[in-house]
Every structure is written in structure tokens, then in C-alpha cells.
KEKOL-495378 format. One record per residue (C-alpha): x, y negated, z; residue number from 1; residue in one letter. Coordinates in steps of 0.001 Angstrom, whole numbers, padded with zeros to 6 digits. Example, Ala and Ser with C-alpha at 12.3 -4.5 7.8 and 13.67 -1.06 7.14 Angstrom:
! KEKOL-495378
012300  004500  007800  1  A;
013670  001060  007140  2  S;
This chain:
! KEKOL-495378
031964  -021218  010377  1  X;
034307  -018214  011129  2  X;
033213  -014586  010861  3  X;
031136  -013354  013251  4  X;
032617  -010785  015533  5  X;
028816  -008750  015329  6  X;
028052  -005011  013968  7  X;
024495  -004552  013319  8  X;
022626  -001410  012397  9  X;
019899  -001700  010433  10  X;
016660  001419  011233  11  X;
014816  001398  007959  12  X;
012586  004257  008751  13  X;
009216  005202  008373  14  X;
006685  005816  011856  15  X;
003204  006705  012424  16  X;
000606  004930  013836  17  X;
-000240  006898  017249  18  X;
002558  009056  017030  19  X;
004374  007750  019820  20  X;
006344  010312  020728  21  X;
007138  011203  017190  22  X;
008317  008176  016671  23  X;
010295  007786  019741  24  X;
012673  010864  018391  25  X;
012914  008778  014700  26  X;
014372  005767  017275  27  X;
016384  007707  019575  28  X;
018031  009940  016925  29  X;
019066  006760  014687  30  X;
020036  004783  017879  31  X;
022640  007093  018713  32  X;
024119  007015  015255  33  X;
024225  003217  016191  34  X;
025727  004207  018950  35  X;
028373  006668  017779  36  X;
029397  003834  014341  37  X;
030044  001063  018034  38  X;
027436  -001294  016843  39  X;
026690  -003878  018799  40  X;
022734  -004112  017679  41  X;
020753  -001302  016990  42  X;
017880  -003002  015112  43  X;
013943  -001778  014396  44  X;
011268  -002786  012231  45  X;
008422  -004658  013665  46  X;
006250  -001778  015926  47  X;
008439  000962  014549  48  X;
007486  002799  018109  49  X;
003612  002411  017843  50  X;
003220  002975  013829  51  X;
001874  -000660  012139  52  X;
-001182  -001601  012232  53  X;
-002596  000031  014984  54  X;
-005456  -001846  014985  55  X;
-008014  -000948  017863  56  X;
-005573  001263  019595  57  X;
-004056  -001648  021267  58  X;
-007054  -002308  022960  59  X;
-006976  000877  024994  60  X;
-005407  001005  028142  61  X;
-003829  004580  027913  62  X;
-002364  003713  024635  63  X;
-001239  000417  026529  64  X;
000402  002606  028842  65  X;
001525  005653  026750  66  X;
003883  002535  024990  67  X;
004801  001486  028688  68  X;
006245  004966  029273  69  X;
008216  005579  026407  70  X;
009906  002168  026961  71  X;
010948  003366  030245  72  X;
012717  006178  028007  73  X;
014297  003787  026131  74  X;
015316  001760  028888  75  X;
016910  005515  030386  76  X;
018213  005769  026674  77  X;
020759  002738  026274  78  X;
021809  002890  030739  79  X;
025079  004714  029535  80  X;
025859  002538  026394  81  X;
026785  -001452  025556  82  X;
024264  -001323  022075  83  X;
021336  -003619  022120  84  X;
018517  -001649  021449  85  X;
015951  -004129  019554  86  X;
012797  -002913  020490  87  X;
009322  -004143  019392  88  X;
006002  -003306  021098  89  X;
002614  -004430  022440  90  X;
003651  -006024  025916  91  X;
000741  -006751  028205  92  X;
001212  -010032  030621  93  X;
-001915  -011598  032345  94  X;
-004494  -009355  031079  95  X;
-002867  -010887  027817  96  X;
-001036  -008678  025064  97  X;
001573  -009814  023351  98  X;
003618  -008673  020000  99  X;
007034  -009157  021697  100  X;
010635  -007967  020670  101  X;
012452  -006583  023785  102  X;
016700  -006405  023313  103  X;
017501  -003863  025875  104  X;
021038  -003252  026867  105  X;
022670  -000805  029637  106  X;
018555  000065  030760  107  X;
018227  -003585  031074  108  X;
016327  -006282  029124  109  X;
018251  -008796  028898  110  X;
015940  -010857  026172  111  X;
012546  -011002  025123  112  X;
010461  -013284  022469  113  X;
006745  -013202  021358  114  X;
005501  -013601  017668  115  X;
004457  -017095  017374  116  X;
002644  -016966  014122  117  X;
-000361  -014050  014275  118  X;
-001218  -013754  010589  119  X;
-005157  -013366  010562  120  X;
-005906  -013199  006910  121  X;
-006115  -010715  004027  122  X;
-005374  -007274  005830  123  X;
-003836  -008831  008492  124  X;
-005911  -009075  012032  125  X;
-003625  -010080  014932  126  X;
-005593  -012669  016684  127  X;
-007705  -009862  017194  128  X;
-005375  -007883  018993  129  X;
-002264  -010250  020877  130  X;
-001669  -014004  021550  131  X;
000768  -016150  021172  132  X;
003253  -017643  023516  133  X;
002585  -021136  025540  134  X;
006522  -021582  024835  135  X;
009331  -021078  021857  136  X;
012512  -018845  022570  137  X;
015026  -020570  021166  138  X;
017876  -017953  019854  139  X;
019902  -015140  022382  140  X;
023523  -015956  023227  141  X;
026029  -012641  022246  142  X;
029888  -013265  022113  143  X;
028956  -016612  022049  144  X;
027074  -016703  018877  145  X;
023607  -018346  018769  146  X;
021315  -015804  016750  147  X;
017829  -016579  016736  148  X;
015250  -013219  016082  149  X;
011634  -013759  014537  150  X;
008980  -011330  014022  151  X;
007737  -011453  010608  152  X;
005260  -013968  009941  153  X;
007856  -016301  012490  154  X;
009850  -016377  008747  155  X;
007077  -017414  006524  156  X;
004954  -020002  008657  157  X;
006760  -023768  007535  158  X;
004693  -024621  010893  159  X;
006149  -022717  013053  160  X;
009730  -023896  011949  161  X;
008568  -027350  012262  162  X;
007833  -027131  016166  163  X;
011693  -025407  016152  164  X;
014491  -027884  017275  165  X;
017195  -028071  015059  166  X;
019678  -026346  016876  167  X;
022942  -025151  015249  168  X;
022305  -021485  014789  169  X;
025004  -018689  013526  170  X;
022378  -015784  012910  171  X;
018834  -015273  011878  172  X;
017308  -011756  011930  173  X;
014015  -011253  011039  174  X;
012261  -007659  012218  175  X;
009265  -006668  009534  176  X;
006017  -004767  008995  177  X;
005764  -006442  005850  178  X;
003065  -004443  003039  179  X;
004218  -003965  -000320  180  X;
002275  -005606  -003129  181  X;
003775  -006741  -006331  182  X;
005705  -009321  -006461  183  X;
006304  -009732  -002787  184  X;
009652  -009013  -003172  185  X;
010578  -012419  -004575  186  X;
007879  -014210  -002296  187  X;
010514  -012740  001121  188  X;
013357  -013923  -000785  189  X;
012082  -017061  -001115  190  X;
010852  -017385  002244  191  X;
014057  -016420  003447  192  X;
016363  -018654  001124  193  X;
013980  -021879  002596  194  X;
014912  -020548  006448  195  X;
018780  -020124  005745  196  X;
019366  -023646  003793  197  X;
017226  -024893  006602  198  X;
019517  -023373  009765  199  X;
022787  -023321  007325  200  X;
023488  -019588  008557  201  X;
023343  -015885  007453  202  X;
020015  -013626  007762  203  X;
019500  -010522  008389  204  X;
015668  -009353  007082  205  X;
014293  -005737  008075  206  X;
011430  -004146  006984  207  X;
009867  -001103  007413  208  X;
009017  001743  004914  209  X;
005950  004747  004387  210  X;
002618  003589  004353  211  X;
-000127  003565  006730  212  X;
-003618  004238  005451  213  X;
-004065  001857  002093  214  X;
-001143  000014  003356  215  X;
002594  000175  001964  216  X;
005736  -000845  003100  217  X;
008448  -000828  000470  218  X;
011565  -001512  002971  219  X;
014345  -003138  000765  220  X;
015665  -004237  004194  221  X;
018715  -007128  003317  222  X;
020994  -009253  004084  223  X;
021248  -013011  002768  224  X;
024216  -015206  003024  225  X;
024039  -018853  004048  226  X;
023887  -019971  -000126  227  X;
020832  -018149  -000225  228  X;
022043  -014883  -002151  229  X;
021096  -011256  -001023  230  X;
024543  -009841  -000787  231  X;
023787  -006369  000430  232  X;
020408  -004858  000385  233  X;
018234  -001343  000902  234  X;
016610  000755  -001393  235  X;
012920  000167  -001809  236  X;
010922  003040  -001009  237  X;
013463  005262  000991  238  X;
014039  005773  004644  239  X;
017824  004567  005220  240  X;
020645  003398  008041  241  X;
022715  000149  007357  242  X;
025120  -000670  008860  243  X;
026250  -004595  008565  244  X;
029982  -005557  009917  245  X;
029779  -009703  010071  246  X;
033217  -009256  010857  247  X;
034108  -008487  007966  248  X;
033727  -010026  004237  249  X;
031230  -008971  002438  250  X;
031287  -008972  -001166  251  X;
028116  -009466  -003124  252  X;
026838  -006221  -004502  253  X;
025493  -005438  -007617  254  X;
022100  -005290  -006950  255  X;
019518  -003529  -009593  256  X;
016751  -005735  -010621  257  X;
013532  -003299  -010580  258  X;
010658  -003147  -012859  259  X;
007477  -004341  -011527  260  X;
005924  -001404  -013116  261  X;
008169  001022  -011507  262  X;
007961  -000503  -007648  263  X;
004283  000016  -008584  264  X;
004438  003284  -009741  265  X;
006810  004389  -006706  266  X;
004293  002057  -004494  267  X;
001590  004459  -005301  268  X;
003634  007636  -005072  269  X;
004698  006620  -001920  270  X;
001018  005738  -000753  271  X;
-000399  008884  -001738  272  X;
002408  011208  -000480  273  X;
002696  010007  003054  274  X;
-001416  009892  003211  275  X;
-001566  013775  002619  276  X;
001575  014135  004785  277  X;
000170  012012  007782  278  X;
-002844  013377  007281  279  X;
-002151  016973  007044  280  X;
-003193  017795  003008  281  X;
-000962  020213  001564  282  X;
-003162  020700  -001399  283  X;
-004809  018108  -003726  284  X;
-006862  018341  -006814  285  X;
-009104  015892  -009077  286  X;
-011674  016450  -011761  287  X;
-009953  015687  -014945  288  X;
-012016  014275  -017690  289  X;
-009828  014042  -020889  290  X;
-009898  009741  -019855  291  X;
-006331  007287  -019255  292  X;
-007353  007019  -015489  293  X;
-007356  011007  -014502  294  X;
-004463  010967  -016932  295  X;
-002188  008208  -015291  296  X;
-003464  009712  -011260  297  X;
-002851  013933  -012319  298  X;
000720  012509  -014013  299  X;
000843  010542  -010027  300  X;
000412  013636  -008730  301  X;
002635  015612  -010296  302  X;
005477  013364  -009981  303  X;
004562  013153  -006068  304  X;
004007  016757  -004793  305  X;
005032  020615  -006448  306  X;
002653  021486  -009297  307  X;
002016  024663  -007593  308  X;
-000088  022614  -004676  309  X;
-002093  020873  -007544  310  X;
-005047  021954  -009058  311  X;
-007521  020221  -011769  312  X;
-010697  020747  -013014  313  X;
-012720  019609  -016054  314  X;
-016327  019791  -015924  315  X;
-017749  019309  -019302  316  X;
-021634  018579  -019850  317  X;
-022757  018934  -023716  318  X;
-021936  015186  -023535  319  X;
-018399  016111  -023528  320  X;
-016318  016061  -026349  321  X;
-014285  018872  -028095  322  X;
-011260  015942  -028120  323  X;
-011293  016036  -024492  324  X;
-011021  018706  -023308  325  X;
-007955  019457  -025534  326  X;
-006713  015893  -024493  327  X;
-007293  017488  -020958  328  X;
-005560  020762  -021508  329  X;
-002589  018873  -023578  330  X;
-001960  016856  -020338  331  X;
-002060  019771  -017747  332  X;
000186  021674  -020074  333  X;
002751  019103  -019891  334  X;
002307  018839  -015884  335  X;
002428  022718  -015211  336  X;
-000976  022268  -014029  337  X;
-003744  025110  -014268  338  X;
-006884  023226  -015501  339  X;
-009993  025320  -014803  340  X;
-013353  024802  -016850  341  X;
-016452  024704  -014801  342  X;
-019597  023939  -016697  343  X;
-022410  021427  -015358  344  X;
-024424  021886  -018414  345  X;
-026726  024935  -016704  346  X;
-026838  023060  -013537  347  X;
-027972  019604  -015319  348  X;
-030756  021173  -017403  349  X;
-031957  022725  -014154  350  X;
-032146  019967  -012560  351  X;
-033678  018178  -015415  352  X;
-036220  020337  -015390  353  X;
-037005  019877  -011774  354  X;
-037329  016662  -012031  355  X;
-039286  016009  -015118  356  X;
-042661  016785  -013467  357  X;
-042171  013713  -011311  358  X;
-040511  011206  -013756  359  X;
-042969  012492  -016036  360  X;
-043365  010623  -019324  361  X;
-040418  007999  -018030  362  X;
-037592  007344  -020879  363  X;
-034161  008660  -019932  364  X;
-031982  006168  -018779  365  X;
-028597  006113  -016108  366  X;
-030557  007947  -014100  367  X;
-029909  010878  -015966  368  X;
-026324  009955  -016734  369  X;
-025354  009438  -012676  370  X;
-026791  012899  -012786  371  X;
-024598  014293  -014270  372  X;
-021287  012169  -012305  373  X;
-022966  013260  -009248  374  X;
-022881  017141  -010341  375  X;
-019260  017141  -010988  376  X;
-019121  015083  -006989  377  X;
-020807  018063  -005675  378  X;
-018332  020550  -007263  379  X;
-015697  018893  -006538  380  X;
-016617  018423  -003102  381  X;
-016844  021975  -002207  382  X;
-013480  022788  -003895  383  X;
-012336  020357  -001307  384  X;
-014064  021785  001463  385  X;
-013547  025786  000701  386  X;
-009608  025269  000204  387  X;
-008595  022450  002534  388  X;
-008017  020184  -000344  389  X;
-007434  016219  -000914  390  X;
-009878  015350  -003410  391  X;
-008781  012365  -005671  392  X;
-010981  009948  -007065  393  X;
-009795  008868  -010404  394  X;
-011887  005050  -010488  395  X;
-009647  002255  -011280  396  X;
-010036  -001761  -009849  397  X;
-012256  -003097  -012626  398  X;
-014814  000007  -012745  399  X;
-014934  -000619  -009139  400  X;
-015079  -004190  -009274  401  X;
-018069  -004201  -011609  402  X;
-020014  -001253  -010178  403  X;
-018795  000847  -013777  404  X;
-019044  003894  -011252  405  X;
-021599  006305  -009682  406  X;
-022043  006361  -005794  407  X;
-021621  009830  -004656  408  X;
-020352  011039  -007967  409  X;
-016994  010001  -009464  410  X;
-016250  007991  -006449  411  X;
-016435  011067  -004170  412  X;
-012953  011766  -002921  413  X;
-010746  011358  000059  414  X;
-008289  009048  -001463  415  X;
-009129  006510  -004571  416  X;
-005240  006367  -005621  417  X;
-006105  003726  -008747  418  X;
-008125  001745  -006460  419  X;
-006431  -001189  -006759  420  X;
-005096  -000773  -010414  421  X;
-007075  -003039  -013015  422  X;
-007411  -000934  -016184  423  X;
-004696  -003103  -018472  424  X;
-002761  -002379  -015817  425  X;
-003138  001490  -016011  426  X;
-002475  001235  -019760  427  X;
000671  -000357  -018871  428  X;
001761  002332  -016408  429  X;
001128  005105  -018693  430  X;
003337  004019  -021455  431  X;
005767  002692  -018760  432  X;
005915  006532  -017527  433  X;
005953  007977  -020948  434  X;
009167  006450  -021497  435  X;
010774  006308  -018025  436  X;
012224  009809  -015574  437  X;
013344  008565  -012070  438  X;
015257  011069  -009618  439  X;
012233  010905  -007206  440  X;
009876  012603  -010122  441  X;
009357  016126  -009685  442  X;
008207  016235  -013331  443  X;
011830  015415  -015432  444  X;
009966  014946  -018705  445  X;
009306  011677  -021004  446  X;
005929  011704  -023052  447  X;
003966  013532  -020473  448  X;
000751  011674  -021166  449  X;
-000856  012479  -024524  450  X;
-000793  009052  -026559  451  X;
-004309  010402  -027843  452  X;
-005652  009457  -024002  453  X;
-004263  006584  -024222  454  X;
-004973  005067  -027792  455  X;
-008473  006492  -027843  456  X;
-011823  003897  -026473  457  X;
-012565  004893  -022897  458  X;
-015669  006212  -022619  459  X;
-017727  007729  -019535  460  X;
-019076  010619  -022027  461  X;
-022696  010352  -020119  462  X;
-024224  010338  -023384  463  X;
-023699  010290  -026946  464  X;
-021102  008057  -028306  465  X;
-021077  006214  -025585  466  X;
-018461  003687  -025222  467  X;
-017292  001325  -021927  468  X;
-017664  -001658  -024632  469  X;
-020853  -000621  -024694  470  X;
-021725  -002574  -021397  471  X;
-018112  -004262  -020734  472  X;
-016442  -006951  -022520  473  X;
-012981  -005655  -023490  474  X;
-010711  -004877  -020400  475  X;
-007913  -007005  -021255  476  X;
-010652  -009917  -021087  477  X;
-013097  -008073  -018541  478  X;
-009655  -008361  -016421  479  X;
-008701  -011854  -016625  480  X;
-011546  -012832  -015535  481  X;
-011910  -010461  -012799  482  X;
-008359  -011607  -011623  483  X;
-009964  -015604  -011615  484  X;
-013171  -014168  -009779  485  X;
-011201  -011460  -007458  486  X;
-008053  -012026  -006915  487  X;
-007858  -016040  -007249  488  X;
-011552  -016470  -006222  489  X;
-011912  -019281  -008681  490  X;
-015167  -021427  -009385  491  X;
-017288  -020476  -012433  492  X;
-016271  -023806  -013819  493  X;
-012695  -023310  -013678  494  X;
-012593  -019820  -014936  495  X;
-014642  -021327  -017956  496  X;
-011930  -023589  -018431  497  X;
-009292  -020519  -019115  498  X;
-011275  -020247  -022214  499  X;
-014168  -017418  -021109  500  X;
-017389  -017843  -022049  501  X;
-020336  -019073  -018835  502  X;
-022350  -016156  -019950  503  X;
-019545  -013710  -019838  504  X;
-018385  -015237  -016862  505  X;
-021896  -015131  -014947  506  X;
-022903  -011800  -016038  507  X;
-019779  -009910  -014308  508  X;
-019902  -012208  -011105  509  X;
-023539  -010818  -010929  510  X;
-021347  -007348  -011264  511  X;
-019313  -008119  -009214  512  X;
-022513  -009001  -006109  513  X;
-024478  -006116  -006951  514  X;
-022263  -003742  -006657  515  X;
-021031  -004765  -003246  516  X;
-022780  -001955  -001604  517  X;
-020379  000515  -003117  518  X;
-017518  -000537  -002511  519  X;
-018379  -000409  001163  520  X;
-018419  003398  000791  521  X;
-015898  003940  -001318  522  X;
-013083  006347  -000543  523  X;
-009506  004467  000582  524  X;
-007006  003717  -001575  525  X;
-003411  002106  -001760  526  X;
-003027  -001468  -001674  527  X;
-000861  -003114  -004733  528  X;
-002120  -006088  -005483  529  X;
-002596  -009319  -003462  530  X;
-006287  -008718  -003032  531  X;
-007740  -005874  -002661  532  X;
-011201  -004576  -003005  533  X;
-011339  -003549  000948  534  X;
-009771  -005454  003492  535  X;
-008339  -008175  001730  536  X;
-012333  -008971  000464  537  X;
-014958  -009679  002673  538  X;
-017774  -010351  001068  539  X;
-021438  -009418  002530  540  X;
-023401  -006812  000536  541  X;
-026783  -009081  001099  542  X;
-025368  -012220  -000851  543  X;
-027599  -014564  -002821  544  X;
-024697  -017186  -003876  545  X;
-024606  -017610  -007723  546  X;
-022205  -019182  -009781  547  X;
């Protein structure tokens, strides 16, 4: 096959839900750029001009028609040019909505698919929202060259590719709202290597960036030759233009293979910053206890936003140790962070003594501890509410997975940002950012984390020498097994057979079920994993199954 005689640019950009008209100026400002470098495809991510997903939106009818008007625009937008504006919205046919890719060309259409495949598992919920076509678009002719478009989960379904013909092709590109979670990376190249040996042609893969509530795109936009080999590719993370001559050769780059502890790192920079951002937080702050997880989220922080819009507070109890707090100061030196002390102890004797007359002769017990959790909510609740700030919630994946957390104490916040972070895995993060600066960090410094927070036995400091061992089996076992349970959902009898114990095993499923009714209150947080404690798991609060 020759060269094809086709200049695509590739819109790796980063839209809002809702915004509409917003997001219309991102499109029409990179369009003409297309327009102005003589491409001959000017080509967007999958619902770049509605923001992905908008969920219940799309079953309004003004919203419906707010999209209908600003395709008119873009219609008006490409009268006076010869670029193919690749366009994907909600299109309504038949009282029936469709996700549909419009090319649009001299304020005409002159080709239009639907999305075959509606994903309707994990976060994803289209068959709530569109259907799918009675028919299959084959591929759009241009200078004679067959290129066939899909809309994301077109790529990955090996059904929908077997109801395809096998029709010689010369193009496949593939338009994305694909969510970052690790290892996904390799999963779309995969995906993408099966389509191209499969057609015997080039493809062209594009994928948004930002995030969108606890969703996050990672972009990485690329584009694969017909061996299978990603010879030019984005950056993951940023908001970029590529522009793709198929004209011309193009010689394999070098591309850098990334760190899965970096893209997860990034991943939850990226999550948190564009949640204030898109959300209008200028100002965040957490309670910082002296522990690895308010560690690993104030050194998040402070690589994310300027230390000047960053406040912490620790909020000792005469459970607290003298260790922690200077672990606590130590850290929020190294960040440029003011830490200010505020005391529960006068507060939680108070209250204590309120309440004795009714427990009475009762022996102490959580009770008292969640107390004292819920004291340090209150505080920092009104700190959130007096200065217009973003509280966040310092709980990692296994405390929340195992109910190792107080309801309307340390999981007060307004964005959980190790929500989806099992505790080996924070470990691994903070010595992976201890010994790693990227340009992105505001903070250029190695060692920022004090290696006494993260050598010392986590403890919740609720009493006296208490320790999380006390009531958890290690993490780095209390993890595997939560990853069989959670994130595999695997039988008792075959987690047993990874070599855990049926006690164990049945003791943190019952965890795991009682502690359901949390988690359905909890504050978001950024998804990084392939199953998440939210959307991804949907699992009813009034549950008698037992393993």
C-alpha cells in the first residue's frame, strides 16, 4: 500500500461536562489551527463538546437542544473551509438518542456513524442513555481511501468486529473517552494491535485528557502502524495538538516507557487539580495526623497547587504522640506548608463528661475513640466552610474497604484523593516520590516525606498504643486478599487456595459487608484502579450472602 495522501490533526484537549459553550471555544480555537497547518481532518475525542460522561443530562431536552445549537455553529464554522471537522455528540432520531460521530465539511455533513458497542459495566452506563444502530457503517471514502472511524468501545468489542465484513480498509481511527486506570495503557495497545493485524492498515487512536468527577482520562493519543508498533504518540496527562502527515514517512519515535507509579501519581494529581478547578476551589486543606496516608495526600497537594493556597492542621488528643506531631511538622516544613495546632483534648473531655451520665457505668470502647475522629470532622468542617476550602479526606482503599474508618469523622471531606489507593500501594508511592522530581511538581525536592512516617506501624492514635495490627492482618496480606475479594471478586474457596487462611479470609469479607453503609456516603475520589469502591461496585448495603 502507497502513502496515504491524508493530514490529520489530532485535538487532545480537556472539556467539561455541561460546559457547552466553553467547550465549543476549546473546538473552534484548535480547529482553526487545523485549519491554518491545511489538514484535511480535524479530529475530537469522543463528546469533547458535551464533557464525558454526562450522565442524566442527556436525558433533558434543553441540554438535547443546547448540543443541537452549537452544532449549527459548527456547521457555520467549517462553510468557508475544505477540513473535516470530526464531531461527536448525542444525536436524537425517533425519540431515540444516539452516540454518533458527525464529519462535517464546508457546513455540510457529509458522514455520520453510531457507536455500536454501549459499554454498560463498571463506570460505564450507556444503555442507559443512547442505542445502538439497526445497521453498520462500513468506512467513509476521502481521496479514495477507505478509512473506517469507531467510537471507543467499537475498538475493544471482538463482537462487534465479527459482524464487520472484511473489507480492504487503508485507515482506522478510533475517537476516545477512555478513563485512566493502571495498566490500561497496554490493555489499548493491545486492543489496537488485534484491530490493525486484523484490517492490515494504520490506526489512528484519540483519547481525551482532564478528569471528570472520580474519572480520569490520561490522553496518550497515538498512532500505530500496520506491524502493530506505536510510532508516534502523545504525552499522558497534557492537553496537546498533533498533527499526523500519512503522506509522509514516519519514523518510529523513541517513545519513554513510564512508571506505573508515576502515571499513578500524575493520575491523581491530575484528578484532584481539575476537581478544584472545575469545581471552583482555590483553597484546600486536610487534617494532618503525623500517619503515611496524610503524608503521601499533603506531598499530592503540594506537588498539584502553590503552597500558599494550602493549609494543614493537626489536631492532637492526649492520645497523640510527641513523634507525631514532629513527624507532622518535619513534613510541612519540607512542603512550605503552615501546620496549625488545634487541640480536641478540652473539647473531648467535655463531651465525655456529657455523656457519662447516660452511658453510665458502660466500659469505654470505639465509641469513645470515633469521638474523638468525629471532633477533628467537625473542625475541619468549619475550616472548610468559613474559608471556602476543599477539605481532603486522607482514608486510603483498604481502611475503606474494611470499614477501618469513622463515618462523619475522618471520612468528612469533599474529595477522598487516596480513595482508591490500597495501603502497600501508598507505601510504594511515597518512596517512589522520595526519590523521583518531575517538571509538573511544584515542589523540586527529593526526600520530602520523612522516612520516620513511613517506616513507623500505622496507627489511628485513638488510644494508647494502639496499633492497625491490632484489628488488621498485615496490609501487604490484608491487601491481597482484598484485591481477590474486591477487585477480582473471587470465591472464598479460591482465595483460600492463594494460600490465606478461611478464617482470615471470612472475617474481612464480613468487613468488607458491614461496612457497606459507609462507603455509600463517603466523599468522591479518583478512580485508579480497575475497581473501584463506588461505581465500579455495586453491592447492596442490606446483604446477607456469606462466604
Amino acid at each position: 500500500m502507497g502513502r496515504l495522501d491524508i493530514k490529520l490533526f489530532i485535538s487532545q484537549k480537556n472539556t467539561t461536562v455541561g460546559d457547552i459553550e466553553g467547550n465549543f471555544e476549546i473546538l473552534k480555537k484548535s480547529f482553526k489551527n487545523a485549519v491554518s497547518k491545511n489538514c484535511d481532518f480535524f479530529i475530537t475525542p469522543e463528546l469533547s463538546l458535551t464533557g464525558y460522561p454526562a450522565q442524566d443530562l442527556l436525558l433533558r431536552e434543553d441540554f438535547l437542544k443546547k448540543i443541537n445549537f452549537f452544532k449549527k455553529k459548527i456547521l457555520d464554522l467549517t462553510s468557508k473551509t475544505k477540513t473535516i471537522f470530526a464531531l461527536s455528540i448525542p444525536t436524537l432520531s425517533n425519540d431515540s438518542t444516539f452516540n454518533s460521530l458527525l464529519l462535517i465539511q464546508s457546513g455540510k455533513i457529509v458522514y455520520s456513524i453510531q457507536k455500536n458497542e454501549l459499554p454498560n459495566y463498571g463506570v460505564f452506563d450507556e444503555r442507559r442513555y443512547f442505542v445502538s444502530p439497526n445497521q453498520v457503517n462500513e468506512y467513509f471514502v476521502y481521496k479514495k481511501k477507505k478509512i473506517q472511524f469507531l467510537i471507543c468501545e467499537d475498538m475493544w468489542s471482538d463482537n462487534f468486529f465479527k459482524k464487520k465484513s472484511n473489507i480492504k480498509l487503508d485507515l482506522i481511527i478510533v475517537i476516545n473517552a477512555s478513563p485512566f486506570e493502571t495498566g490500561k495503557f497496554t490493555l489499548r495497545k493491545a486492543f489496537a494491535k488485534k484491530r490493525v493485524q486484523h484490517s492490515e492498515c494504520e490506526l489512528v487512536y484519540i483519547n481525551t485528557v482532564g478528569s471528570q468527577d472520580d474519572l480520569i482520562f490520561d490522553g496518550g493519543s497515538f498512532f500505530m502502524n500496520k506491524y502493530g508498533n506505536i510510532i508516534l504518540q502523545e504525552k499522558f496527562f497534557d492537553e496537546s495538538e498533533m498533527i499526523i502527515d500519512l503522506d509522509k514517512k514516519i519514523e518510529k519515535i523513541k517513545i519513554k516507557k513510564v512508571d506505573d507509579l508515576e502515571l499513578l501519581y500524575r493520575a491523581l494529581m491530575v484528578g484532584l487539580k481539575n476537581y478544584m478547578l472545575k469545581n471552583g476551589f482555590t483553597f484546600a486543606h486536610l487534617g494532618l495526623s503525623g500517619g503515611i496516608d496524610s503524608a503521601l495526600t499533603l506531598a499530592i497537594l503540594a506537588d498539584t497547587i502553590e503552597s500558599k493556597n494550602i493549609s494543614s492542621f493537626f489536631l492532637p488528643s492526649k492520645f497523640s504522640s510527641i513523634q507525631s506531631k514532629e513527624d507532622a511538622y518535619k513534613l510541612s516544613t519540607n512542603l512550605g506548608i503552615k501546620t496549625t495546632e488545634i487541640s480536641i483534648e478540652m473539647i473531648r473531655k467535655k463531651l465525655s463528661s456529657q455523656l457519662k451520665p447516660i452511658f453510665k457505668n458502660l466500659k469505654e470502647d470505639i465509641t469513645e475513640e470515633n469521638i474523638q475522629s468525629r471532633l477533628r470532622g467537625i473542625i475541619l468542617m468549619a475550616l472548610s466552610n468559613k474559608f471556602n476550602s476543599l477539605l481532603i479526606t486522607t482514608g486510603n482503599k483498604s481502611e475503606l474497604a474494611v470499614g477501618y474508618s469513622t463515618l462523619y469523622g475522618d471520612m468528612c471531606g469533599g474529595y477522598s484523593l487516596l480513595k482508591d489507593v490500597y495501603k502497600t500501594k501508598v507505601f510504594e508511592l511515597c518512596d517512589w516520590r522520595n526519590k523521583n522530581i518531575l517538571n509538573e511538581f511544584k515542589i523540586k525536592k527529593n526526600n520530602i516525606i520523612p522516612e520516620e512516617i513511613i517506616t513507623k506501624e500505622p496507627t489511628a492514635e485513638l488510644r494508647y498504643n494502639q496499633k492497625d495490627s491490632d484489628i488488621l492482618p498485615p496490609y501487604k496480606i490484608l491487601d491481597k486478599i482484598l484485591s481477590l475479594l474486591i477487585d477480582e471478586n473471587r470465591s472464598l474457596d479460591f482465595t483460600i487456595k492463594k494460600g490465606f487462611s478461611k478464617n482470615t479470609v471470612k472475617k474481612i469479607w464480613k468487613m468488607i459487608k458491614n461496612s457497606e453503609f459507609k462507603r455509600y456516603q463517603s466523599s468522591i475520589g479518583p478512580k485508579v484502579s480497575r475497581m473501584s469502591l463506588s461505581a465500579d461496585r455495586r453491592f447492596p448495603i442490606t446483604n446477607k450472602f456469606d462466604l
